[in-house]
TORLOLUM-763415 format. One record per residue (C-alpha): residue number from 1; residue in one letter; z negated, x negated, y negated. Coordinates in steps of 0.1 Angstrom, whole numbers, plus 5000, padded with zeros to 4 digits. Layout:
<pts>
PT resi resn    z    x    y
PT  NUM    A    Z    X    Y
...
</pts>
This chain:
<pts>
PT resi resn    z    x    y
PT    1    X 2366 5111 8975
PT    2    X 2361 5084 8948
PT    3    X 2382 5053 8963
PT    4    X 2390 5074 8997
PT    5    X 2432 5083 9001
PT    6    X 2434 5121 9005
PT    7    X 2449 5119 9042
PT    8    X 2480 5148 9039
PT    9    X 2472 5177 9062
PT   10    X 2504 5178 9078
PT   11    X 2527 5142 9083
PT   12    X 2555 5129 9055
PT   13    X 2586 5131 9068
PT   14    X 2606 5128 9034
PT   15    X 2602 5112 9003
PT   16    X 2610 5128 8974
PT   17    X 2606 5146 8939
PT   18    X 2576 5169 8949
PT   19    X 2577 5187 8914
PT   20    X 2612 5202 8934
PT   21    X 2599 5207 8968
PT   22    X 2573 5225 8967
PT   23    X 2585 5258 8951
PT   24    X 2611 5255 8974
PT   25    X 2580 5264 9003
PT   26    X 2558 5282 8985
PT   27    X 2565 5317 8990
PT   28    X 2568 5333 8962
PT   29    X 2529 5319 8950
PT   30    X 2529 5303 8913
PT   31    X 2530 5265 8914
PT   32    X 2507 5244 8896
PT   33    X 2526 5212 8889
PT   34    X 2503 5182 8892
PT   35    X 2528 5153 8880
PT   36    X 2518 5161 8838
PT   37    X 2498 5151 8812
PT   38    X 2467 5150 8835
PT   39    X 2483 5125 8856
PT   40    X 2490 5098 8830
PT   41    X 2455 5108 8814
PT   42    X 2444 5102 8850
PT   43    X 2461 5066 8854
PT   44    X 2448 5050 8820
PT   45    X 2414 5060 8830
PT   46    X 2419 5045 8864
PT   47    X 2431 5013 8844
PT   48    X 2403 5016 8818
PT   49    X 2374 5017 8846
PT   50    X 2385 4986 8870
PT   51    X 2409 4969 8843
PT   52    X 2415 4945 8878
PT   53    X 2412 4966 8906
PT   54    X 2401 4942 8932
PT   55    X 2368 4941 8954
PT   56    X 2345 4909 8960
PT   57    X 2366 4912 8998
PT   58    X 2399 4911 8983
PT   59    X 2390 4880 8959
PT   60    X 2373 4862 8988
PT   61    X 2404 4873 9008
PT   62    X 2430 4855 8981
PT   63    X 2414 4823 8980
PT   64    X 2412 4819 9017
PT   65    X 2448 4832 9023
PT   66    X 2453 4800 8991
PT   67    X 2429 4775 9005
PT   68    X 2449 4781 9047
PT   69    X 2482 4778 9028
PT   70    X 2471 4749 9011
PT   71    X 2454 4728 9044
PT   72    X 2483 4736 9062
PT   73    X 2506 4718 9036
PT   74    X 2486 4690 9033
PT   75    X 2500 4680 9071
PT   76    X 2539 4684 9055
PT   77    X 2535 4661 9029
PT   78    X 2557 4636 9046
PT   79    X 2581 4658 9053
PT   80    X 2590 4682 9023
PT   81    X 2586 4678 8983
PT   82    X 2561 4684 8964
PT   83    X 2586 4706 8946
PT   84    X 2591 4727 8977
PT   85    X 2554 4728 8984
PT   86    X 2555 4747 8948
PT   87    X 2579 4771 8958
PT   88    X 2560 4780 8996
PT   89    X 2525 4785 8973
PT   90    X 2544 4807 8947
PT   91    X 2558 4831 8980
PT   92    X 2522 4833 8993
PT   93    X 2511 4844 8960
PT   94    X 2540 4871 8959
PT   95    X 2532 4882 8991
PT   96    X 2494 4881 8991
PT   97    X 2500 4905 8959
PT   98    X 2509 4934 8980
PT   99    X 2480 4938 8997
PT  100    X 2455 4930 8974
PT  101    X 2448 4941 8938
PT  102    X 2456 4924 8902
PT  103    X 2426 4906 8900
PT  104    X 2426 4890 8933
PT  105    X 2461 4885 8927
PT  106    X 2453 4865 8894
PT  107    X 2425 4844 8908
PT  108    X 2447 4834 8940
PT  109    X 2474 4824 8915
PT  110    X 2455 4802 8890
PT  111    X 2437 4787 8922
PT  112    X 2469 4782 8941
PT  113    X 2483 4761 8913
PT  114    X 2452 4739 8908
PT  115    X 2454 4727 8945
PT  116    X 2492 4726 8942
PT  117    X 2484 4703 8912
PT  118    X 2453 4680 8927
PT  119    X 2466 4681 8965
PT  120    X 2507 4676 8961
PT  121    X 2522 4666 8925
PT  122    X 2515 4630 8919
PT  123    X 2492 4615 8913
PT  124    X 2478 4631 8944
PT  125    X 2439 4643 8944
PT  126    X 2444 4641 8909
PT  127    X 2442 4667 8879
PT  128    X 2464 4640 8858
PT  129    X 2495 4656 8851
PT  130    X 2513 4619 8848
PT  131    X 2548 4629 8825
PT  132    X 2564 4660 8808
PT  133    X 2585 4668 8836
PT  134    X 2558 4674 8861
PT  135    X 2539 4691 8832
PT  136    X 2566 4713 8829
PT  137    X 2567 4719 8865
PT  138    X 2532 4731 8865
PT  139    X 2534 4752 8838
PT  140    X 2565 4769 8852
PT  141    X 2551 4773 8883
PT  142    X 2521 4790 8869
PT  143    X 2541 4813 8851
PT  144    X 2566 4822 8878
PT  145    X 2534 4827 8900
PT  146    X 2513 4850 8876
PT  147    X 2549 4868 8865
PT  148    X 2559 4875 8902
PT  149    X 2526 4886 8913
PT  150    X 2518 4912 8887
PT  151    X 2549 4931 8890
PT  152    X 2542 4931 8924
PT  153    X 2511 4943 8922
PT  154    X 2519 4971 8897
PT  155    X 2555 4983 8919
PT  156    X 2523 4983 8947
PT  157    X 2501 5000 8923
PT  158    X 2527 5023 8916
PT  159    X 2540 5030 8952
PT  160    X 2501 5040 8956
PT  161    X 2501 5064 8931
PT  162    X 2531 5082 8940
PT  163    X 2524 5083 8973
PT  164    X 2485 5099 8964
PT  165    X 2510 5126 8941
PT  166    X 2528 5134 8972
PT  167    X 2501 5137 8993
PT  168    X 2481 5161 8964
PT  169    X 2510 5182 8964
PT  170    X 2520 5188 8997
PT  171    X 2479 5198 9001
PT  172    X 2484 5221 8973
PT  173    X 2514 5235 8992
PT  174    X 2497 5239 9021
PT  175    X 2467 5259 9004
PT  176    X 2493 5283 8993
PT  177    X 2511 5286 9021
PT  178    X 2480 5290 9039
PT  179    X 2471 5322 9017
PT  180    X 2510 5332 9014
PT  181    X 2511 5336 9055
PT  182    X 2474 5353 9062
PT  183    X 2475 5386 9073
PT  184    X 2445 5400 9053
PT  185    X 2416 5389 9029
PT  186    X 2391 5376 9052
PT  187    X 2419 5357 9071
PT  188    X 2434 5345 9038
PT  189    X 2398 5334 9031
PT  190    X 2390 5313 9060
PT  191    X 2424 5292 9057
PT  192    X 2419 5282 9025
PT  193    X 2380 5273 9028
PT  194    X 2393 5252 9064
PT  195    X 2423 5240 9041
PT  196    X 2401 5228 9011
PT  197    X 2373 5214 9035
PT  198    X 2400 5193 9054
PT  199    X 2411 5177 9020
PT  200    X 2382 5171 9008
PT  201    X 2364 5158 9034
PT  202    X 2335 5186 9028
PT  203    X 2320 5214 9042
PT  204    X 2339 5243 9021
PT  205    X 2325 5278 9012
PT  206    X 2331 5304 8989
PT  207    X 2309 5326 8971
PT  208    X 2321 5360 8958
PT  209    X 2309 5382 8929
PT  210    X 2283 5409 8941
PT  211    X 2273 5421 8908
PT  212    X 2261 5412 8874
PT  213    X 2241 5377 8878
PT  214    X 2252 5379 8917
PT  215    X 2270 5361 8941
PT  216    X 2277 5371 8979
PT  217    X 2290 5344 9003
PT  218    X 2321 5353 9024
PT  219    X 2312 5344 9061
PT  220    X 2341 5321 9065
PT  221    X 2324 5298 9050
PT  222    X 2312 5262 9067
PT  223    X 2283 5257 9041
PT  224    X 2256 5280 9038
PT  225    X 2248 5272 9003
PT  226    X 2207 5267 9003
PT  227    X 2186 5296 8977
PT  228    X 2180 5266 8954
PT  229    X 2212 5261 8946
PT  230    X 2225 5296 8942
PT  231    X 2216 5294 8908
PT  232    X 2235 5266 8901
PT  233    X 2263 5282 8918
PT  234    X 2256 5313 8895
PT  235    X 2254 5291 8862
PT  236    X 2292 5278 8868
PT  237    X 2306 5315 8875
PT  238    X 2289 5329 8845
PT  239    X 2299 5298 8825
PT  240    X 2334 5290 8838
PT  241    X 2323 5254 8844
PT  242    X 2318 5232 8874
PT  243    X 2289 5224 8881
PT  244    X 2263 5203 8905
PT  245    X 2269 5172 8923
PT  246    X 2291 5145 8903
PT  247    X 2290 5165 8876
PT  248    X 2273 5170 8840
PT  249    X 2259 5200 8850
PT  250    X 2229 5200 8871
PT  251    X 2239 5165 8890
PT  252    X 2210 5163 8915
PT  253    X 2223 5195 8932
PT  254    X 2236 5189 8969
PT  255    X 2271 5206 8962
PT  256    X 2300 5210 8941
PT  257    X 2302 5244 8927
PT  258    X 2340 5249 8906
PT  259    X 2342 5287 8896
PT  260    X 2371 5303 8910
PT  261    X 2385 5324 8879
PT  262    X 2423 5333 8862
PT  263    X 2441 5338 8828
PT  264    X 2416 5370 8824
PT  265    X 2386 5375 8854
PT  266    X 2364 5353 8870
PT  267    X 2363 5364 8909
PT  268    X 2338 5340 8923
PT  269    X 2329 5299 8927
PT  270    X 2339 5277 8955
PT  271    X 2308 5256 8969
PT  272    X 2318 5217 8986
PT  273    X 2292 5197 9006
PT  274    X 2310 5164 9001
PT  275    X 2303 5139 9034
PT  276    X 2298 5108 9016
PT  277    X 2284 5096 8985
PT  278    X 2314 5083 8968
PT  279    X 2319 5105 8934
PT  280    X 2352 5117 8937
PT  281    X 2382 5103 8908
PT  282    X 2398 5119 8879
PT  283    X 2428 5126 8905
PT  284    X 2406 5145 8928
PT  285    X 2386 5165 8902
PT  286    X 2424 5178 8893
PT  287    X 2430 5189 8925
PT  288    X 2398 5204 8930
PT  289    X 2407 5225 8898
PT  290    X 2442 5233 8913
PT  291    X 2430 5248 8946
PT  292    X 2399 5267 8926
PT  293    X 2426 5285 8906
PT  294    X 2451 5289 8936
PT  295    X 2422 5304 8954
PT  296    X 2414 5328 8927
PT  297    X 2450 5337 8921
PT  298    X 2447 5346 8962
PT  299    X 2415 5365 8957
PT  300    X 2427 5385 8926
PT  301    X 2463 5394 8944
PT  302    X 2441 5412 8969
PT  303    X 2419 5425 8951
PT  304    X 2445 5442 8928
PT  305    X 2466 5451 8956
PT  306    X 2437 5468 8978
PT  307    X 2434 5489 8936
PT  308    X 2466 5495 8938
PT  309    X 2466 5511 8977
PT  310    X 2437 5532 8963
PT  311    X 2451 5547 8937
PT  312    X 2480 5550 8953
PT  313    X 2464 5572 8983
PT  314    X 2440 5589 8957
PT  315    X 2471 5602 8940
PT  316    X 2491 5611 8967
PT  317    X 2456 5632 8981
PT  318    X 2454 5646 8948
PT  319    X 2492 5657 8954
PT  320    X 2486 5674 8985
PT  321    X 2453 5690 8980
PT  322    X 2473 5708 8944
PT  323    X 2499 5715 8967
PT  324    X 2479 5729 8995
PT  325    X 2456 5744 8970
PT  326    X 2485 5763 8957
PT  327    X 2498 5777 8989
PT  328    X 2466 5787 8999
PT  329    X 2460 5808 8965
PT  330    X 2495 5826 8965
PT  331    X 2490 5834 9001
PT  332    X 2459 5847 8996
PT  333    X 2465 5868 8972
PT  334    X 2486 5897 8987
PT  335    X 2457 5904 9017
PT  336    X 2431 5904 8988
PT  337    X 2449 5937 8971
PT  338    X 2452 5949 9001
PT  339    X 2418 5947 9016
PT  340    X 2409 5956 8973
PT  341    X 2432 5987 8975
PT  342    X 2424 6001 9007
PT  343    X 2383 5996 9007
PT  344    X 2391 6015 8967
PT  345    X 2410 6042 8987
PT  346    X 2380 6046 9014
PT  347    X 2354 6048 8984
PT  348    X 2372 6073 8966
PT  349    X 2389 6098 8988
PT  350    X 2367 6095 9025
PT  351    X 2334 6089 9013
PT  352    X 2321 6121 9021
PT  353    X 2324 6115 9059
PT  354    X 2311 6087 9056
PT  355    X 2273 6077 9062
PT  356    X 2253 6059 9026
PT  357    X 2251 6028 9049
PT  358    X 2288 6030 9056
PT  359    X 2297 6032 9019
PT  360    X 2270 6008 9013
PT  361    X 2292 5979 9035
PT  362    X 2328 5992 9016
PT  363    X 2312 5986 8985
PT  364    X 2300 5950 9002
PT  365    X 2338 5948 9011
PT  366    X 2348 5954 8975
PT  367    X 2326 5936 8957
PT  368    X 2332 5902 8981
PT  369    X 2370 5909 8977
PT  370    X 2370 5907 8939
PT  371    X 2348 5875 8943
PT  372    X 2373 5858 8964
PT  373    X 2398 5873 8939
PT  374    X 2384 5854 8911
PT  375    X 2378 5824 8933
PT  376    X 2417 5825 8936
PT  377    X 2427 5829 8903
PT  378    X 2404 5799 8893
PT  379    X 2420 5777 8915
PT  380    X 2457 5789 8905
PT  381    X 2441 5781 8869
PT  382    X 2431 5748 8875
PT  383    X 2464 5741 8893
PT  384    X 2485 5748 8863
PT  385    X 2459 5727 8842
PT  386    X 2466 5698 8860
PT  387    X 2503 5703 8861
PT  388    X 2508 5709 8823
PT  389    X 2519 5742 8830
PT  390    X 2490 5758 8803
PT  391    X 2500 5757 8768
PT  392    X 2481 5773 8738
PT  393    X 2494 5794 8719
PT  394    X 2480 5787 8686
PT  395    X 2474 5814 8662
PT  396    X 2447 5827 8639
PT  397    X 2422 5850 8652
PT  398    X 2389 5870 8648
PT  399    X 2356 5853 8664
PT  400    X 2338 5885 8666
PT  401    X 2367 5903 8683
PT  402    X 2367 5869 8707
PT  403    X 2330 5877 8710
PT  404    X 2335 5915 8721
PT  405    X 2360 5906 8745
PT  406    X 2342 5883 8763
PT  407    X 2311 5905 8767
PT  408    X 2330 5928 8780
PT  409    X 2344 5908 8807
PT  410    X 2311 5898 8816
PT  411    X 2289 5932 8813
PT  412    X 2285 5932 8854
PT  413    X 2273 5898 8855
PT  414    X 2248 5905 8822
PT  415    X 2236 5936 8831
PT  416    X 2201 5917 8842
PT  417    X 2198 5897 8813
PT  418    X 2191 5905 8774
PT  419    X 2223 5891 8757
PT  420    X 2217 5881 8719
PT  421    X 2250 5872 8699
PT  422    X 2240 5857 8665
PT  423    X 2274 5852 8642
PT  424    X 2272 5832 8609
PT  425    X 2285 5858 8580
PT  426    X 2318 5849 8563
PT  427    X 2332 5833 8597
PT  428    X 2373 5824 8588
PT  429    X 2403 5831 8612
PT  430    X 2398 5804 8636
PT  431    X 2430 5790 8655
PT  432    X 2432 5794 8688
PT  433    X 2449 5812 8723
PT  434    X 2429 5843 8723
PT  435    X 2431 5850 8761
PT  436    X 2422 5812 8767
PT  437    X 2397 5815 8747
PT  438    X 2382 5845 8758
PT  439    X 2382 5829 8796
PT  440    X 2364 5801 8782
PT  441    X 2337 5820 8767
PT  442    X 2332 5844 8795
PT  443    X 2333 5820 8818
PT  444    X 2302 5801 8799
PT  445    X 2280 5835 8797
PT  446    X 2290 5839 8838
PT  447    X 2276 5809 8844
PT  448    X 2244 5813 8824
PT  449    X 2239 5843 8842
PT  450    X 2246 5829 8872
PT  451    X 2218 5803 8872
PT  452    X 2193 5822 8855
PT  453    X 2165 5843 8867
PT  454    X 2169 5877 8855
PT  455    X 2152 5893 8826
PT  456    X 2157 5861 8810
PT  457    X 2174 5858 8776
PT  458    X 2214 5841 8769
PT  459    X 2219 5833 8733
PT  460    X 2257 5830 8720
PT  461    X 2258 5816 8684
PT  462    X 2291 5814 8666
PT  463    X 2291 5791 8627
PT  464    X 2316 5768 8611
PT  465    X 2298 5726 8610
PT  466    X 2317 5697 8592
PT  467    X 2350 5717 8598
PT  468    X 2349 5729 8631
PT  469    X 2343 5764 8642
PT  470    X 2310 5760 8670
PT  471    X 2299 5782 8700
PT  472    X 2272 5780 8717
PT  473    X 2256 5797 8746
PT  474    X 2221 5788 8759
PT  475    X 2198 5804 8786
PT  476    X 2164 5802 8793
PT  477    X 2166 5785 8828
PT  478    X 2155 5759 8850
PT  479    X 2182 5734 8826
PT  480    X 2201 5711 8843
PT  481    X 2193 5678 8860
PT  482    X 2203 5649 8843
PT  483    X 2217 5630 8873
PT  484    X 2242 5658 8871
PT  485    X 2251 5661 8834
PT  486    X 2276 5635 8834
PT  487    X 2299 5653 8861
PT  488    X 2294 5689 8853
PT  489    X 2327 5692 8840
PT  490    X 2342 5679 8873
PT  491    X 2361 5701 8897
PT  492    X 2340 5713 8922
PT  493    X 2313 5703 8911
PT  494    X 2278 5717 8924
PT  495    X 2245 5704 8909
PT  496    X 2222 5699 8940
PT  497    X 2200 5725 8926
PT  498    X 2225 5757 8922
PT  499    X 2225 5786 8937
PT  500    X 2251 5795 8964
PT  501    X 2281 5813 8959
PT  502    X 2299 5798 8929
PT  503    X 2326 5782 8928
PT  504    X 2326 5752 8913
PT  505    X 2355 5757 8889
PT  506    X 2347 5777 8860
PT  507    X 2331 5746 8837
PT  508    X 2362 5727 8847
PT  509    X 2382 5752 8836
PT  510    X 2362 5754 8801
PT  511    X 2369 5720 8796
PT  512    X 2405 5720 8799
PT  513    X 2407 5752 8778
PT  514    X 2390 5737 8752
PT  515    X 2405 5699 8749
PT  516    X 2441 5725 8749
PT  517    X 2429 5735 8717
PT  518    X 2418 5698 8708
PT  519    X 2381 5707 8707
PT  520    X 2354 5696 8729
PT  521    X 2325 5711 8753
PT  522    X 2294 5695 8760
PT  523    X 2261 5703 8779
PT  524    X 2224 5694 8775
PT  525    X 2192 5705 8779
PT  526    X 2171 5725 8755
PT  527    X 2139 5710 8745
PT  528    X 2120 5742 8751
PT  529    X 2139 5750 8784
PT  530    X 2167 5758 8797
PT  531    X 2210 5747 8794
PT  532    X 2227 5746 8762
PT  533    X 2266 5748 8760
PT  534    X 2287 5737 8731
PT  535    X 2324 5746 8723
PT  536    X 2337 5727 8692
PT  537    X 2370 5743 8681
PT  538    X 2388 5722 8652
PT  539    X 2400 5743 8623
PT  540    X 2430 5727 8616
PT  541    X 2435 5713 8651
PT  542    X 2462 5685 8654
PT  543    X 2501 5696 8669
PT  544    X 2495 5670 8698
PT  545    X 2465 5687 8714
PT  546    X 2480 5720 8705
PT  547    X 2508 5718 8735
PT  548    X 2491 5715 8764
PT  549    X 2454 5709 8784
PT  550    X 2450 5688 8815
PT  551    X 2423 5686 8836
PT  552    X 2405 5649 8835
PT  553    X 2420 5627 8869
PT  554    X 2390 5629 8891
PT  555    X 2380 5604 8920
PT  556    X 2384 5622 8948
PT  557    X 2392 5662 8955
PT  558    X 2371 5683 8980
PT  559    X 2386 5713 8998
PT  560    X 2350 5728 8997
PT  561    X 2341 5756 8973
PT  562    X 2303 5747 8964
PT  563    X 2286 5772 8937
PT  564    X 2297 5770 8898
</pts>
C-alpha cells in the first residue's frame, strides 16, 4: 500500500478499455466501475500531496546521469559542436524523464544546461553568455529541455496510472469471479478473503454479524482479530465507517476494519493486517471500498438465497402435510362410523349377554371413537381454513340463542364444572355465521374444561365495548404460562403443562373463526387465577374480512397430535 504497485493477481495479456472488459467476465455479478469521479478526485490529490513526485534517489540519480553525460563530452570537444553537445544533453534529459519523476526531471534539466553553458558554449568554464545568438541558444535549449521532459514525464505519469486502473480492475474482476465460481458460502468466503489478502498484501479476515452488538469470525479467515480490537471492529459495522489503522477512527488499532454492508443491510466488516507500514493511497482506499461492497453483495446473495430455499421447502412441507392431512381425515372417516355404529348396535341390542365389564369397554370403544371423530373433523376444519374454503355467512343473530347452543354442545364436557353465563341486558343482533360461531364458543368452554380441575367454576360473559360485541370465558385454573401465551393460537400447539389427550387444534380453529368475522381473540391470565379468553366481534364488521378466514402461516407443521 501507499507508494507499493498492486501486482495483478493473474498476468496482462491485453491492453484495453477495462470499463468494457470486465462485465464481459463477470458472470452475471454487478460491476463497480472504478475509472469515475473518484479517480480524477484521486489524481489531483496525488498531484496536490508530492506537487513533484520525485525521491531524494531519483534527484541524486538525475544529476549523476547529467554530471556522466557531461564528463563524457568534455573528451568530444574537438570533435563535435558545441551546438551538437546541446542537442546530446537535451536527449539525456528526454530520456532520463521516463524513469524518474517531474521533479528530478526539472532539476536534471536546469543543471544540464548550466554545465552545457560553463563546460561547452564559449567562452568555455564560463557563465558569460558572450552575444545574443548564443543567448538565444541557451534559452532555447532550456526551454526545449524543460518542454520535452515534462510531457514525458506526465505520458509516463499517465501510462502509470492507467496501468494501476487496469491492474485495480482486473483484481476486482477477479474477487467476483472468485465469488461467482464457489460452490457454497464458506467456499465463496475463503476465495475472496485469499483474493483480498493477495491484493493487499495483508492478512484478510472477515467478521460476520452474530447478533445485536456482535460479531462472529468466519474461519476462513488468515487473521484472528485480537479481543481488543473487536470493538473497534464492532464500532465500524454499527457505524458504517472504516475504521482502525490509517484511518480517523481509532488509528492506533493493528488492522483495518471496512464494514461490509449494501443499498439496505449491513452483513458484517472485513478485518486487514497490512504487512508494512506504508498508509495505503486514495487509489487503494477505493478499492478497499469496492471489494467490501462486492463482498457484501456475495454474502447477502447467499444469505437471501439460503431465505429463499427455506421458505421454499417450508411451503412445499406445508403443502404436503395439508395434503396428507386431508387424505388421512377423509379416510378415516368411514371406519370411525363404522366402529361408532356397530359398538351403538352392541350397546343397544346385545347388552344383556353381555358382562358390566364388557359393556364397560364398548362404552370405552364409543366414547374413544367419537374423540377421534372430533379429532378428524378439526383437522378437516383447519384444512379448509387454510385453503380459503371457509366463508362466513354474515347475518344478524341472537347472542343468547348463540349462548344456548353452545352449552349444549358442551353439556358432557361441563357436567363437572358449575357454568355461570352472565349476559349484559339489551344485547343487539350481532352479525355473524351462527354455526361458526357456535364452534368457536364451544370450543372455548371445551377447553376450559379441559384444563380445569373439576368442581371449579367457567364464567362466559357476553356485553357490547366501544362497538364491538365481547365474549369472554374464564376458568379458575392453573392459568397459562407465559412462555406459551404468544403461540397458543398455533396449530398444534401443546403448552408443556397440559394435560394429555387434546388435540391441539381447537384455539386455532377459534382464531380463524373469529378473524373470518374480522374480530379478534386473545388470552391472558387472570390476576386472581386462572385463563381468561376474549372474542371481540365488530358490529358492523368490514366486507373484506367478511369473505373468508385463514389460518396464520406457521413455521413449521407437526404430524403429532399433542393435547388442546
Amino acid at each position: 500500500m501507499g507508494k507499493h504497485e498492486i501486482t495483478p493477481p493473474e498476468p496482462i495479456t491485453e491492453l484495453g478499455d477495462a470499463d468494457q472488459r470486465l462485465p464481459k467476465g463477470s458472470g452475471g455479478v454487478d460491476v463497480r466501475g472504478l475509472q469515475s469521479k473518484e479517480d480524477a478526485a484521486a489524481r489531483a490529490a496525488d498531484l496536490k500531496a508530492q506537487p513533484y513526485g520525485s525521491t531524494l534517489r531519483e534527484y541524486l540519480t538525475a544529476i549523476g546521469v547529467i554530471v556522466a553525460m557531461t564528463w563524457v563530452l568534455t573528451f568530444t570537444r574537438s570533435l563535435i559542436s558545441f551546438q551538437a553537445s546541446a542537442w546530446i544533453l537535451i536527449t539525456v534529459v528526454v530520456v532520463m524523464a521516463a524513469y524518474v519523476g517531474r521533479g528530478a526531471t526539472l532539476l536534471g534539466t536546469v543543471f544540464s544546461a548550466l554545465l552545457w553553458d560553463y563546460f561547452f558554449e564559449p567562452p568555455i568554464h564560463s557563465f558569460t553568455i558572450a552575444g545574443f545568438d548564443d543567448q538565444l541558444l541557451f534559452g532555447l535549449y532550456l526551454v526545449i529541455a524543460l518542454v520535452l521532459g515534462q510531457l514525458t514525464v506526465r505520458i509516463r505519469r499517465q501510462e502509470m496510472a492507467e496501468r494501476g486502473r487496469q491492474e485495480r480492475a482486473e483484481a476486482l474482476q477477479k474477487l467476483m469471479r472468485e465469488a461467482a465460481e464457489a460452490g457454497g458460502f464458506d467456499e465463496m468466503i475463503s476465495r475472496t478473503t485469499r483474493q483480498t489478502a493477495k491484493v493487499f498484501k495483508a492478512e484478510a479476515a472477515v467478521l460476520l454479524a452474530a447478533g445485536p452488538g456482535k460479531l462472529a469470525a468466519h474461519p476462513a479467515g488468515m487473521w484472528t482479530v485480537p479481543k481488543e480490537e473487536m470493538a473497534v471492529a464492532v464500532w465500524a459495522f454499527e457505524n458504517g465507517q472504516a475504521a482502525g489503522r490509517f484511518t480517523a477512527n481509532f488509528p492506533t488499532a493493528a488492522g483495518i476494519y471496512a464494514p461490509l454492508m449494501t443499498m439496505d443491510t449491513r452483513v458484517g466488516v472485513l478485518a486487514l493486517k497490512p504487512g508494512h507500514a506504508a498508509e495505503p493511497g486514495i487509489h487503494l482506499r477505493n478499492l478497499l471500498d469496492a471489494f467490501a461492497e462486492q463482498i457484501a453483495l456475495a454474502i447477502n446473495r447467499y444469505q437471501v438465497h439460503e431465505i429463499s430455499e427455506k421458505a421454499k421447502l417450508l411451503s412445499e412441507s406445508e403443502r404436503l402435510s395439508k395434503t396428507l392431512l386431508n387424505s388421512i381425515s377423509h379416510e378415516i372417516r368411514t371406519p370411525l362410523a363404522i366402529i361408532h355404529t356397530a359398538t351403538a348396535y352392541l350397546l343397544d341390542f346385545e347388552s344383556r349377554g353381555f358382562s358390566a365389564s364388557q359393556n364397560e369397554m364398548l362404552l370405552e370403544i364409543q366414547e374413544a371413537t367419537e374423540r377421534l371423530n372430533r379429532l378428524v373433523g378439526r383437522v378437516l376444519e383447519v384444512t379448509r381454513l387454510e385453503t380459503g374454503h371457509v366463508r362466513a355467512k354474515i347475518a344478524p343473530g341472537e347472542v343468547s340463542e348463540l349462548v344456548q347452543m353452545a352449552e349444549g354442545e358442551t353439556r358432557k364436557e361441563l357436567a363437572g364444572h358449575r357454568l355461570v353465563v352472565d349476559l349484559a341486558p339489551d344485547l343487539p343482533l350481532v352479525p355473524m355465521d351462527f354455526e361458526l360461531m357456535t364452534h368457536t364458543l364451544s370450543n372455548l368452554m371445551s377447553n376450559a374444561a379441559f384444563h380445569t380441575p373439576p368442581g371449579t367454576m367457567i364464567r362466559l360473559e357476553a356485553r357490547v365495548e366501544e362497538g364491538s360485541l365481547v365474549l369472554s370465558v374464564a376458568d379458575e385454573g392453573p392459568g397459562i404460562p407465559p412462555d406459551s401465551l404468544p403461540h397458543l393460537f398455533e396449530k398444534f400447539y401443546r403448552a408443556p403443562n397440559a394435560r394429555t389427550g387434546g388435540t391441539g387444534l381447537g384455539l386455532s380453529l377459534v382464531k380463524g373463526f373469529v378473524e373470518a368475522h374480522g374480530g379478534q381473540v386473545t388470552a391472558e391470565n387472570r390476576a386472581t387465577g386462572g385463563a381468561l379468553f376474549r372474542i371481540l366481534l365488530p358490529l358492523n364488521p368490514p366486507a373484506a374480512k367478511q369473505a373468508t378466514g385463514k389460518l396464520p402461516r406457521q413455521n413449521s407443521v407437526s404430524l403429532s397430535y399433542p393435547a388442546l
